[in-house]
CHARMM internal coordinates of N, CA and C (Angstrom, degrees):
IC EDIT
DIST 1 N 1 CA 1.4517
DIST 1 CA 1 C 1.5275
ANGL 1 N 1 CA 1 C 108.41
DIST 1 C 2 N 1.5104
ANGL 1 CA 1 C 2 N 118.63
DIHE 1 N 1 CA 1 C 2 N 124.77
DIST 2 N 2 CA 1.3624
ANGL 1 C 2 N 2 CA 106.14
DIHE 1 CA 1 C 2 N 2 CA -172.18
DIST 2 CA 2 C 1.8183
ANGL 2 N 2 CA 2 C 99.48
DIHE 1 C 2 N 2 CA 2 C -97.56
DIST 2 C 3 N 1.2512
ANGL 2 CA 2 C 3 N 105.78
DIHE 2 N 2 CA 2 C 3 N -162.55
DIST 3 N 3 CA 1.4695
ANGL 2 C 3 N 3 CA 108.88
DIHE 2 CA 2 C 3 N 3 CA -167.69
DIST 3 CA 3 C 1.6113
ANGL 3 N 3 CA 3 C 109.27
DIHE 2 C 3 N 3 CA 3 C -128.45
DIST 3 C 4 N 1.2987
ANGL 3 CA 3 C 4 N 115.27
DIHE 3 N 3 CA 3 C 4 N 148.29
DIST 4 N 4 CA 1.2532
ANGL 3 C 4 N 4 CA 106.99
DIHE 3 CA 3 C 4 N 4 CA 173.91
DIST 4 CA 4 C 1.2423
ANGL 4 N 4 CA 4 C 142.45
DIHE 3 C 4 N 4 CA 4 C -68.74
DIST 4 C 5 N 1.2830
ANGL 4 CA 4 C 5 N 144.28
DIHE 4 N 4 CA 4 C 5 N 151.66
DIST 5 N 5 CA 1.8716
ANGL 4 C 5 N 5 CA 129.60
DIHE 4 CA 4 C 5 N 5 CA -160.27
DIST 5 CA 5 C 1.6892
ANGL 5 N 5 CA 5 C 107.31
DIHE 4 C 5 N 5 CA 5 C -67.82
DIST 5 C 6 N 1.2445
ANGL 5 CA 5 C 6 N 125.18
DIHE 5 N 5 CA 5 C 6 N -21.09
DIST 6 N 6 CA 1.4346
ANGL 5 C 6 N 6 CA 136.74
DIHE 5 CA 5 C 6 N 6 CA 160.91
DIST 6 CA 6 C 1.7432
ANGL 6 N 6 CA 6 C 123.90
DIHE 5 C 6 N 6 CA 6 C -74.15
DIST 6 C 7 N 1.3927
ANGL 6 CA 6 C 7 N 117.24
DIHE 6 N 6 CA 6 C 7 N -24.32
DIST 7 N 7 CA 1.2941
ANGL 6 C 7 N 7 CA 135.49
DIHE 6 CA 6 C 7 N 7 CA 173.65
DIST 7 CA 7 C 1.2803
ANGL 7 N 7 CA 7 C 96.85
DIHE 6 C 7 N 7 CA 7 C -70.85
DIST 7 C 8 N 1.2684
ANGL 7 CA 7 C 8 N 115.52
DIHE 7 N 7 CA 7 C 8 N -55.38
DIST 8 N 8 CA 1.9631
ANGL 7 C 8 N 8 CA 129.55
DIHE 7 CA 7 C 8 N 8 CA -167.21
DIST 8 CA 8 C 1.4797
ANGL 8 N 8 CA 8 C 102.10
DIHE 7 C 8 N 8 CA 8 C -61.25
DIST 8 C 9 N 1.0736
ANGL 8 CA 8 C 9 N 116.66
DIHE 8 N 8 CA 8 C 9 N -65.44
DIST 9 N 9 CA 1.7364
ANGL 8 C 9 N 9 CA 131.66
DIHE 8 CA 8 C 9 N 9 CA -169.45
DIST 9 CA 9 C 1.6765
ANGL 9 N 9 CA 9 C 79.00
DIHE 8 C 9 N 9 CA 9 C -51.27
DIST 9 C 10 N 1.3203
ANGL 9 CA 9 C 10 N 143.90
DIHE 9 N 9 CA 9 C 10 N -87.00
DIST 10 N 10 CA 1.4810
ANGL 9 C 10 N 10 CA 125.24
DIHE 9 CA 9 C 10 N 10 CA -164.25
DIST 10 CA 10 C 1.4020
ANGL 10 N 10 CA 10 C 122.63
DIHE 9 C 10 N 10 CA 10 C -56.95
DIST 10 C 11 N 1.6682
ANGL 10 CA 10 C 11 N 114.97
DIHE 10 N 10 CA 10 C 11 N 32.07
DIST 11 N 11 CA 1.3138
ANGL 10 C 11 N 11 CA 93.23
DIHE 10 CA 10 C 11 N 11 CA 163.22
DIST 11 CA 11 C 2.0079
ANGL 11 N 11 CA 11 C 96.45
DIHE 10 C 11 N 11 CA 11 C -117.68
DIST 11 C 12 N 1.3304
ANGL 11 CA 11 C 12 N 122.71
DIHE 11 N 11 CA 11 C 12 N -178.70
DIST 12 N 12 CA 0.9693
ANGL 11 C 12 N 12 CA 136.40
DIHE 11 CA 11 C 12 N 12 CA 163.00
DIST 12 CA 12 C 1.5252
ANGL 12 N 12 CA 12 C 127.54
DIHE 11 C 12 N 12 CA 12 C -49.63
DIST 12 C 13 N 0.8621
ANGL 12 CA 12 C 13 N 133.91
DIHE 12 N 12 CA 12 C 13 N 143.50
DIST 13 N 13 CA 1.4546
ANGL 12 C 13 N 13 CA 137.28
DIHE 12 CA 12 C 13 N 13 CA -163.49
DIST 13 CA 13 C 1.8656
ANGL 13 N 13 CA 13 C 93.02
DIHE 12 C 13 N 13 CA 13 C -84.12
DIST 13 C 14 N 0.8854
ANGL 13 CA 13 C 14 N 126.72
DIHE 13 N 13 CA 13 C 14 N -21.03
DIST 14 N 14 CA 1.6831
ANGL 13 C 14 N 14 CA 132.95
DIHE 13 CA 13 C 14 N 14 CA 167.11
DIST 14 CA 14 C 1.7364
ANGL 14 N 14 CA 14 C 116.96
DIHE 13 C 14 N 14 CA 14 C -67.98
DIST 14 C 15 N 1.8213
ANGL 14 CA 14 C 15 N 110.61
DIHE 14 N 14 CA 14 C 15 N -45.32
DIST 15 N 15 CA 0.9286
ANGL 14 C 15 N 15 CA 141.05
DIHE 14 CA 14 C 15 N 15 CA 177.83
DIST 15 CA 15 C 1.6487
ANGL 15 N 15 CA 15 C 120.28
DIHE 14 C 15 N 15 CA 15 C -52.73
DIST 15 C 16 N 1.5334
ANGL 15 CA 15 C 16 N 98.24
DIHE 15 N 15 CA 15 C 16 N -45.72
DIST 16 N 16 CA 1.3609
ANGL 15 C 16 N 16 CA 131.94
DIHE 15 CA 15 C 16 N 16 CA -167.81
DIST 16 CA 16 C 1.7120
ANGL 16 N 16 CA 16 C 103.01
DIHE 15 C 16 N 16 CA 16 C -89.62
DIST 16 C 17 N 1.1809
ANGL 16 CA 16 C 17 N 126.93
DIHE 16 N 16 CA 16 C 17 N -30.82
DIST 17 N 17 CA 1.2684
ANGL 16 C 17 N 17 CA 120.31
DIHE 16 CA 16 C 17 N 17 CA -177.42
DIST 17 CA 17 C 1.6987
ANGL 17 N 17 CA 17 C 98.63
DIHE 16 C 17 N 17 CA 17 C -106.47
DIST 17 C 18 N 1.3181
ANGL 17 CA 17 C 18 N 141.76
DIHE 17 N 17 CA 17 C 18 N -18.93
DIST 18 N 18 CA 1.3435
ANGL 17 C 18 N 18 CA 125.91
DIHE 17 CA 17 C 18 N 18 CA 147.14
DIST 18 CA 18 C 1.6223
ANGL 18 N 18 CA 18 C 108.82
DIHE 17 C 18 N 18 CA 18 C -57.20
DIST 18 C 19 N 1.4932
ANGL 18 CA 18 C 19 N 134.92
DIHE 18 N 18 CA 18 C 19 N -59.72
DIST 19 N 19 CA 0.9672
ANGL 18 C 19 N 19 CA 101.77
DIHE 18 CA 18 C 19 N 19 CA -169.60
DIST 19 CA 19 C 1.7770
ANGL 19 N 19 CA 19 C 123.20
DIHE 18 C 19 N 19 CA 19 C -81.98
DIST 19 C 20 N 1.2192
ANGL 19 CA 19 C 20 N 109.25
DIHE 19 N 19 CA 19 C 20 N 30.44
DIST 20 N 20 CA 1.6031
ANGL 19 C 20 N 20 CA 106.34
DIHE 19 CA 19 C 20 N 20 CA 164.11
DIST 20 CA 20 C 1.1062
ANGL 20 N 20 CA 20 C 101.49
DIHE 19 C 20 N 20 CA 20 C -91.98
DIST 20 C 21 N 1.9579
ANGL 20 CA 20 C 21 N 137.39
DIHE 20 N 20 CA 20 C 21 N -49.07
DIST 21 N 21 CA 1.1736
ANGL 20 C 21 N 21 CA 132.19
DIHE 20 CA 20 C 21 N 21 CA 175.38
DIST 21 CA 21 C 1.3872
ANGL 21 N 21 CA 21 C 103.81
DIHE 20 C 21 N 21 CA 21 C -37.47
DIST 21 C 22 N 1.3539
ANGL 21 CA 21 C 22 N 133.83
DIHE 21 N 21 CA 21 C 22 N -74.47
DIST 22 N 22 CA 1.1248
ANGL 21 C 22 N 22 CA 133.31
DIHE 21 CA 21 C 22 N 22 CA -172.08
DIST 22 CA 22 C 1.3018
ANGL 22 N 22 CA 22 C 127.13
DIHE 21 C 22 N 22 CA 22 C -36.04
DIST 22 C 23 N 1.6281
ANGL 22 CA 22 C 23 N 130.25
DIHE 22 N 22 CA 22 C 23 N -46.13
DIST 23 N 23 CA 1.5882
ANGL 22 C 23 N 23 CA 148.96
DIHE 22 CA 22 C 23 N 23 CA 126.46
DIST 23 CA 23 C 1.0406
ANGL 23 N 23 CA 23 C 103.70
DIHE 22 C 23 N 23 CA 23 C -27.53
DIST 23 C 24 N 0.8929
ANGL 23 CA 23 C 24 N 157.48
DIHE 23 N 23 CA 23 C 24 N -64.66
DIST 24 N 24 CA 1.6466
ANGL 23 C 24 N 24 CA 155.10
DIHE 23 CA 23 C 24 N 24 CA -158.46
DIST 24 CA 24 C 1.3713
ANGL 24 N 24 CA 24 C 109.94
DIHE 23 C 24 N 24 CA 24 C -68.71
DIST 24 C 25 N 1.8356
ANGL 24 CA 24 C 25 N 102.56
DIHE 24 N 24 CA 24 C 25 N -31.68
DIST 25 N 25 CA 1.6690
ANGL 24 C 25 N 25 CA 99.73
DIHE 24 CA 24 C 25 N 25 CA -174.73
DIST 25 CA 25 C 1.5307
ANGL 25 N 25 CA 25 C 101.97
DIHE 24 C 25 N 25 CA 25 C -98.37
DIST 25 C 26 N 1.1138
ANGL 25 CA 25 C 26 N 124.24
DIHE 25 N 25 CA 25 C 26 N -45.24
DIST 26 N 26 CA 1.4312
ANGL 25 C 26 N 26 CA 112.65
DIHE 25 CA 25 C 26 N 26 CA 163.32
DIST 26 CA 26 C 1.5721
ANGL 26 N 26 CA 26 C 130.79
DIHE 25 C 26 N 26 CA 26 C -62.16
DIST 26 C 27 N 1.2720
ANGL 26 CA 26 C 27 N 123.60
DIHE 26 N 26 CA 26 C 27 N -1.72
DIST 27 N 27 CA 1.4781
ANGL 26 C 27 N 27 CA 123.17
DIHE 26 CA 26 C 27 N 27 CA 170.21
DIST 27 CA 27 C 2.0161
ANGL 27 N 27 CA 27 C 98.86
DIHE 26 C 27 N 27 CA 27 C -86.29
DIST 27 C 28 N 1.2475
ANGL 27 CA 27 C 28 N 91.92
DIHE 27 N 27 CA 27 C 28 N -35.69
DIST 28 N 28 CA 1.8095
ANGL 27 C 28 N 28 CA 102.45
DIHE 27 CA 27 C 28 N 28 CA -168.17
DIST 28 CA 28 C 2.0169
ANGL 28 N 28 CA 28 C 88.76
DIHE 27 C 28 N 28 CA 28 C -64.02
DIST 28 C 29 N 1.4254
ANGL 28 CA 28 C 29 N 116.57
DIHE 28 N 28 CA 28 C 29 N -55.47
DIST 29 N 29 CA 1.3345
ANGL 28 C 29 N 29 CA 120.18
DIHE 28 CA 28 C 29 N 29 CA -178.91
DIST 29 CA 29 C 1.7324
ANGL 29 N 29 CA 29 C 113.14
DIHE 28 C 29 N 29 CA 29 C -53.40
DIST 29 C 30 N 1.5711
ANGL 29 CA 29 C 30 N 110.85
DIHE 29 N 29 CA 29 C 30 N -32.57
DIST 30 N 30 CA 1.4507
ANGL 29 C 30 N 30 CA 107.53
DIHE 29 CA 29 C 30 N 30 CA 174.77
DIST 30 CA 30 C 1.8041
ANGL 30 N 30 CA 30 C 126.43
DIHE 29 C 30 N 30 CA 30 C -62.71
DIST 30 C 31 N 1.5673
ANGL 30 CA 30 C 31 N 92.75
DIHE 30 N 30 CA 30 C 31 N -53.35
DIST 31 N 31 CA 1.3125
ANGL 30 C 31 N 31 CA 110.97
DIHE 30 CA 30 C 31 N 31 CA 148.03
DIST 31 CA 31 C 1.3641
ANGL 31 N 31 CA 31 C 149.97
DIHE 30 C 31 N 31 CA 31 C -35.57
DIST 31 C 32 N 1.2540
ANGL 31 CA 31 C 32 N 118.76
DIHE 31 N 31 CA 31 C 32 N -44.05
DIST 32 N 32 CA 1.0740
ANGL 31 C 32 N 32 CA 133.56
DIHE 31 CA 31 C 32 N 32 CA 151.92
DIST 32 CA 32 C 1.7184
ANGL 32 N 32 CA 32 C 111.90
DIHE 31 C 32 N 32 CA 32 C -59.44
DIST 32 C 33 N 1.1886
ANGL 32 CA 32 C 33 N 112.94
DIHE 32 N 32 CA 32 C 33 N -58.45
DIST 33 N 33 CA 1.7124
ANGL 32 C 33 N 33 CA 113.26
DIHE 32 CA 32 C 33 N 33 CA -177.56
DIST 33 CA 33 C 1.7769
ANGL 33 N 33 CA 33 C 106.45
DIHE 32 C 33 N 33 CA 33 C -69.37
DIST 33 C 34 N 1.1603
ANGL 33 CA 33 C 34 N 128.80
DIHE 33 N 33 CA 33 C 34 N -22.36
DIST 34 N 34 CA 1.5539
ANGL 33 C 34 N 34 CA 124.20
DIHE 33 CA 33 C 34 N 34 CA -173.05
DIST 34 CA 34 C 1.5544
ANGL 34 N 34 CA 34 C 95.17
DIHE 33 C 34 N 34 CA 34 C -88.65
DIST 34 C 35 N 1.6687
ANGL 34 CA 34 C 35 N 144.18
DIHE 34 N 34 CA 34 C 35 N -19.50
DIST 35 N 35 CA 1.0881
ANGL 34 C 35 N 35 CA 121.70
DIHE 34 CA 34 C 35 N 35 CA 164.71
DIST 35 CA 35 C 1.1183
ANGL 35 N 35 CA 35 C 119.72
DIHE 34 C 35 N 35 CA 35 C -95.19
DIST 35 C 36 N 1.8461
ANGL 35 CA 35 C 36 N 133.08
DIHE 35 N 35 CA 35 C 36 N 14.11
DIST 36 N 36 CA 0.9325
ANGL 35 C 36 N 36 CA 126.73
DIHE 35 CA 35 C 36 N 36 CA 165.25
DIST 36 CA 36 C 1.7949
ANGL 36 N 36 CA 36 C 102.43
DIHE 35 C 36 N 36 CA 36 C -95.79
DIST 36 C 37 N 1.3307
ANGL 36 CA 36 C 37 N 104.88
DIHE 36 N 36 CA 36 C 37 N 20.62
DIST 37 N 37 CA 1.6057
ANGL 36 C 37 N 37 CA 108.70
DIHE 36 CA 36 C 37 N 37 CA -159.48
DIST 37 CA 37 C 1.4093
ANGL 37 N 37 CA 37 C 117.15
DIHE 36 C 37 N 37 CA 37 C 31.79
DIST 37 C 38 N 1.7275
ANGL 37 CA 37 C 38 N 125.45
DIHE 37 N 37 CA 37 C 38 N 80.77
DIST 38 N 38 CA 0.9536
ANGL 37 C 38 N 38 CA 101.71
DIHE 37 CA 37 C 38 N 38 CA 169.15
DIST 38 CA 38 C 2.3832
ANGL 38 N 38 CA 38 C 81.49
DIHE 37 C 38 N 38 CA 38 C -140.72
DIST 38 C 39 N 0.8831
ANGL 38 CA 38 C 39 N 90.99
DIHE 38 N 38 CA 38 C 39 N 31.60
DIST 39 N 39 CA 1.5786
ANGL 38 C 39 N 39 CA 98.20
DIHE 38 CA 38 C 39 N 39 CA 177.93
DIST 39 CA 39 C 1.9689
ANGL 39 N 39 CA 39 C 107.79
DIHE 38 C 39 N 39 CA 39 C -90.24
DIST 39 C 40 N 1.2481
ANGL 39 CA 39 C 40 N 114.03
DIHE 39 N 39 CA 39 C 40 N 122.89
DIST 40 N 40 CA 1.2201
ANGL 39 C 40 N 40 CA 101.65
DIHE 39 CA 39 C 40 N 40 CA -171.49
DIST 40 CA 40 C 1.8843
ANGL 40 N 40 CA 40 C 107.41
DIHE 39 C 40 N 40 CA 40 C -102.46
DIST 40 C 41 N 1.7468
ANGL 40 CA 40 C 41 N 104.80
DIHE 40 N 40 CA 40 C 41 N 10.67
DIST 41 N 41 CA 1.6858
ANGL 40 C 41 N 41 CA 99.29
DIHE 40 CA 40 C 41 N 41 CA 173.91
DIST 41 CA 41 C 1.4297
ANGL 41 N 41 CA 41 C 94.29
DIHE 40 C 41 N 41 CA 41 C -132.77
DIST 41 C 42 N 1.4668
ANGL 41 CA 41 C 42 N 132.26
DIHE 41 N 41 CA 41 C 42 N 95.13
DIST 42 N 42 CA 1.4685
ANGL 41 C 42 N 42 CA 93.52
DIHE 41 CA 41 C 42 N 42 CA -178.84
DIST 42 CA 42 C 1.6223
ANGL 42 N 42 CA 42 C 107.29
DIHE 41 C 42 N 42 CA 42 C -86.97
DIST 42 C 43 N 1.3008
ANGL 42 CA 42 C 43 N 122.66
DIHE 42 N 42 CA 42 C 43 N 39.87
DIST 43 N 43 CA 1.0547
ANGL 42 C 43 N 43 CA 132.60
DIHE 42 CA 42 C 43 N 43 CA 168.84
DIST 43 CA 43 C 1.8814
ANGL 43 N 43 CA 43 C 100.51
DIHE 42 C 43 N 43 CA 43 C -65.57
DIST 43 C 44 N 1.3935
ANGL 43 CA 43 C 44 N 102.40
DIHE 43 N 43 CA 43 C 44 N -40.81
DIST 44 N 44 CA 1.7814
ANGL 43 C 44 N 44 CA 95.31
DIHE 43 CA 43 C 44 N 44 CA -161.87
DIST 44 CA 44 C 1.1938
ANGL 44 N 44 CA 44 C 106.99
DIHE 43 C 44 N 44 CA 44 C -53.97
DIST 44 C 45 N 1.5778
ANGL 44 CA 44 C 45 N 112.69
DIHE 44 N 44 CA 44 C 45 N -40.73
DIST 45 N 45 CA 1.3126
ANGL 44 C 45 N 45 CA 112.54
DIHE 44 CA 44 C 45 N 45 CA -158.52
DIST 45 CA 45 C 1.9832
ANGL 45 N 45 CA 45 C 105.99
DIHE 44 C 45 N 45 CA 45 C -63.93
DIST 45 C 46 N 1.2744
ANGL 45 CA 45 C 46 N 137.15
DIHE 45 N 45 CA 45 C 46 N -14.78
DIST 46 N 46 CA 1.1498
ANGL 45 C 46 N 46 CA 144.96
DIHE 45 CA 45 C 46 N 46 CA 133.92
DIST 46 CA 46 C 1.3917
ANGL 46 N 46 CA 46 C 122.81
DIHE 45 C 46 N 46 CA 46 C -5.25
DIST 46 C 47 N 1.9446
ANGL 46 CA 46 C 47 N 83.05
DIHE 46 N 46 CA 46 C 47 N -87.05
DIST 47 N 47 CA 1.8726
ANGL 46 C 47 N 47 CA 109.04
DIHE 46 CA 46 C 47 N 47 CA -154.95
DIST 47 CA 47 C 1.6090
ANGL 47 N 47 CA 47 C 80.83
DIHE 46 C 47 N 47 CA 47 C -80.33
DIST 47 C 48 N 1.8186
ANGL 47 CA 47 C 48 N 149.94
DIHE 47 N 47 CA 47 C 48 N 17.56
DIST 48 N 48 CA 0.7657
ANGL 47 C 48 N 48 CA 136.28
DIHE 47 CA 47 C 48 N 48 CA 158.07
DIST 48 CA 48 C 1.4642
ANGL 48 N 48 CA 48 C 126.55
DIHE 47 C 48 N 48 CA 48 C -69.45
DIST 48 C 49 N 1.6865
ANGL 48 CA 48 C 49 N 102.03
DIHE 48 N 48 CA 48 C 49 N -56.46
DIST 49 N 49 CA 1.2518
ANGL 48 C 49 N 49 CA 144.09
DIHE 48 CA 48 C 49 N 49 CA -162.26
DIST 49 CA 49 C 1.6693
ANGL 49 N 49 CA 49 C 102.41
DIHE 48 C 49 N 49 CA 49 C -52.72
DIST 49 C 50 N 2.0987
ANGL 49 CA 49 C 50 N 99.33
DIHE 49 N 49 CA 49 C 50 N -55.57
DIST 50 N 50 CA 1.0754
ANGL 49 C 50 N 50 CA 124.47
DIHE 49 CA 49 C 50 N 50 CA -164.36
DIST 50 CA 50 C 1.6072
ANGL 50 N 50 CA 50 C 107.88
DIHE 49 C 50 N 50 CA 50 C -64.40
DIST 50 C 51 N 1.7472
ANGL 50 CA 50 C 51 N 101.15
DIHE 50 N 50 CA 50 C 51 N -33.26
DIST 51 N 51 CA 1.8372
ANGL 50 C 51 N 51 CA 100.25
DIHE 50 CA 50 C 51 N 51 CA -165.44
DIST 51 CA 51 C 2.0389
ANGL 51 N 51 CA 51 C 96.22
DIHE 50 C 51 N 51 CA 51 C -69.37
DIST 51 C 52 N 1.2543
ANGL 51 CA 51 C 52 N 95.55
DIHE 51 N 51 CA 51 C 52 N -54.52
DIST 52 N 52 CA 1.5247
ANGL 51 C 52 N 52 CA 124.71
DIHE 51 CA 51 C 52 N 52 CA -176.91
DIST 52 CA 52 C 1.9662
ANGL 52 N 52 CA 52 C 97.62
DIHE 51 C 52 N 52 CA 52 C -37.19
DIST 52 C 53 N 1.4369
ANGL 52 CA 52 C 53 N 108.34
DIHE 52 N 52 CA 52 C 53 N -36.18
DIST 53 N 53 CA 1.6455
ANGL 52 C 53 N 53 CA 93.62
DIHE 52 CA 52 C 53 N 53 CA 170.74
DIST 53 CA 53 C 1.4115
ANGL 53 N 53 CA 53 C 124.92
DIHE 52 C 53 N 53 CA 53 C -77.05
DIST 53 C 54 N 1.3721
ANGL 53 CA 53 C 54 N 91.41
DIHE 53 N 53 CA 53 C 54 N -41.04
DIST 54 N 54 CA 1.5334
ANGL 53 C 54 N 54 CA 110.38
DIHE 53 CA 53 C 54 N 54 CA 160.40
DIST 54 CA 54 C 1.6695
ANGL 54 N 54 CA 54 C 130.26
DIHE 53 C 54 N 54 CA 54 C -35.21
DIST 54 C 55 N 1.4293
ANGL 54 CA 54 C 55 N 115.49
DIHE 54 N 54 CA 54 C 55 N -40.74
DIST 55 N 55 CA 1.0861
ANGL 54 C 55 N 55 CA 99.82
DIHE 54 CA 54 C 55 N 55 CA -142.10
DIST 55 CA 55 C 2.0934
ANGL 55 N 55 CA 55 C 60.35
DIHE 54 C 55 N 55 CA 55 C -113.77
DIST 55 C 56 N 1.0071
ANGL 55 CA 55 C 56 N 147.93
DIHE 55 N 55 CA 55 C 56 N -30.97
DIST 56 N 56 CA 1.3456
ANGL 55 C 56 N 56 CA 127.01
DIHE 55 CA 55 C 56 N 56 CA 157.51
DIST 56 CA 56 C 1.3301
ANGL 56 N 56 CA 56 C 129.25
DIHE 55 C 56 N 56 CA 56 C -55.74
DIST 56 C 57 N 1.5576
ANGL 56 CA 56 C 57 N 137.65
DIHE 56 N 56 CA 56 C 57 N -23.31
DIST 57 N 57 CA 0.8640
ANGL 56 C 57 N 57 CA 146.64
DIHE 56 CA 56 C 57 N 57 CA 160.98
DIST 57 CA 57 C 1.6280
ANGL 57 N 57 CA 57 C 111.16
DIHE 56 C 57 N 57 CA 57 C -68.82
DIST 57 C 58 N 1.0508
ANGL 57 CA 57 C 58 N 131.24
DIHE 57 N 57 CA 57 C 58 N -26.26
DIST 58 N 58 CA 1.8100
ANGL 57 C 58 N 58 CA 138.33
DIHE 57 CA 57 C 58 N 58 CA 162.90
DIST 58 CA 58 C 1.2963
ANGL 58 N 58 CA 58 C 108.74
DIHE 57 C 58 N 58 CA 58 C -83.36
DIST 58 C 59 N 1.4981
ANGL 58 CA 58 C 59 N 130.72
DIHE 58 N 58 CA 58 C 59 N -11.19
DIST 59 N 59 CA 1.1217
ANGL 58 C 59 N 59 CA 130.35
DIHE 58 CA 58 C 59 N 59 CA -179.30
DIST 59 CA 59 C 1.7297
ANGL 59 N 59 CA 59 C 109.42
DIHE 58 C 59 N 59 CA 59 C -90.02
DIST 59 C 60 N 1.2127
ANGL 59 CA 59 C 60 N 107.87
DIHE 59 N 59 CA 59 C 60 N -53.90
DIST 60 N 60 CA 1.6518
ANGL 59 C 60 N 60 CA 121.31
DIHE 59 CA 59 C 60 N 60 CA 154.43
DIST 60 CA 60 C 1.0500
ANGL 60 N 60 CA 60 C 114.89
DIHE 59 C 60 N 60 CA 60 C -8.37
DIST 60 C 61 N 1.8376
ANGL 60 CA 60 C 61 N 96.64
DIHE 60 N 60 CA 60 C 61 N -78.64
DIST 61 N 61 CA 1.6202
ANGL 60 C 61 N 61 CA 124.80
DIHE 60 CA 60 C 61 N 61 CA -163.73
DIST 61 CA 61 C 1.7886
ANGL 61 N 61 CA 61 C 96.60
DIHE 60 C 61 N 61 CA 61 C -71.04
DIST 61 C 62 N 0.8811
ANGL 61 CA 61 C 62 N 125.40
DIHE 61 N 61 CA 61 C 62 N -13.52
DIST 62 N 62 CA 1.8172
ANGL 61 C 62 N 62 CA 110.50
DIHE 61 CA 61 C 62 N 62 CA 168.76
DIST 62 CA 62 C 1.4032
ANGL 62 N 62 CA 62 C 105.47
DIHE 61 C 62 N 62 CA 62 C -108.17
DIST 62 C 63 N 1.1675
ANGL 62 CA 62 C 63 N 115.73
DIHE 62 N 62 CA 62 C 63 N -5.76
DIST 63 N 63 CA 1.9674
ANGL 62 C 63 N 63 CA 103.30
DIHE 62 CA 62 C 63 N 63 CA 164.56
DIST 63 CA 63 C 1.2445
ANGL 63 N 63 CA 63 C 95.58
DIHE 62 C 63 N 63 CA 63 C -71.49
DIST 63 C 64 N 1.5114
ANGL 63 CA 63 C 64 N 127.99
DIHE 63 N 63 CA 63 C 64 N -74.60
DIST 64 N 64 CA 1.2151
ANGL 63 C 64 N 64 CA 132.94
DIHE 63 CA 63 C 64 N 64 CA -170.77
DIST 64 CA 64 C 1.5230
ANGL 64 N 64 CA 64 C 103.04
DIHE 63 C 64 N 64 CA 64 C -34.69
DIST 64 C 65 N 0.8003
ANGL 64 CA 64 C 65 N 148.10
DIHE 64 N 64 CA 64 C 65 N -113.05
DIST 65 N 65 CA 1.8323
ANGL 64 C 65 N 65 CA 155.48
DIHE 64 CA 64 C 65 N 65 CA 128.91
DIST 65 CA 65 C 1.7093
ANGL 65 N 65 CA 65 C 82.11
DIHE 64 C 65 N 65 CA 65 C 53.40
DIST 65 C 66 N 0.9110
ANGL 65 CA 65 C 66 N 130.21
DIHE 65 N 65 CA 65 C 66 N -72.24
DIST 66 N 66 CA 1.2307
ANGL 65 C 66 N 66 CA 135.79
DIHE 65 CA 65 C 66 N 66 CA -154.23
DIST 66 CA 66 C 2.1752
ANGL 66 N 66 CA 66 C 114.17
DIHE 65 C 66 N 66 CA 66 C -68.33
DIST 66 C 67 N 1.4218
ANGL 66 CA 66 C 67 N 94.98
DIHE 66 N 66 CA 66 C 67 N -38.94
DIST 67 N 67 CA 1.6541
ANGL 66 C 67 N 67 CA 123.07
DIHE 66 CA 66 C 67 N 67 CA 171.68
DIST 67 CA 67 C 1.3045
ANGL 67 N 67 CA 67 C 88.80
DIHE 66 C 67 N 67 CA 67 C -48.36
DIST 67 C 68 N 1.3272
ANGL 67 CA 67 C 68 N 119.83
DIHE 67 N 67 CA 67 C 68 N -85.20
DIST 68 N 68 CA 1.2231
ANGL 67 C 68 N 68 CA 138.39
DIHE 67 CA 67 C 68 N 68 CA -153.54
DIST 68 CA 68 C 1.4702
ANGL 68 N 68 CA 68 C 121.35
DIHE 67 C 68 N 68 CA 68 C -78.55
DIST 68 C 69 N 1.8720
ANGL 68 CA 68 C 69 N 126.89
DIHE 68 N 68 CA 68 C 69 N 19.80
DIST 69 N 69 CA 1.0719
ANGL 68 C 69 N 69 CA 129.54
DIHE 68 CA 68 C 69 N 69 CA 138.47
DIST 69 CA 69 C 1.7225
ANGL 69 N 69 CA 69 C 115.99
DIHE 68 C 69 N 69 CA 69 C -88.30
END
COOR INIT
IC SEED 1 N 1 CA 1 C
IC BUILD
């Protein structure tokens, strides 16, 4: 279940870069199983890619945010 771009922004900038590791290891785990074809959406591997920019692109935007206090 991914999270919304307002859900993300309330977590911690610590919070936010564990859960990309975590995305990062389950997109790498999707990947791996969709070229052995045994993935039955390869839609996830998508709405993976897409959350995984997301939640680096909010990570950005609170470094920056963060510079400039």
């Amino acid at each position: 279940m991914t999270m919304k771009a307002t859900e993300v922004r309330a977590l911690s900038i610590e919070e936010v870069q564990e859960r990309i590791r975590e995305e990062e290891e389950q997109l790498a785990e999707l990947k791996f199983r969709h070229a052995i074809a045994q993935l039955e959406n390869p839609m996830l591997l998508r709405e993976k890619r897409h959350f995984l920019a997301r939640l680096k692109t909010i990570l950005k935007e609170q470094a920056a945010e963060d510079k400039h206090e």
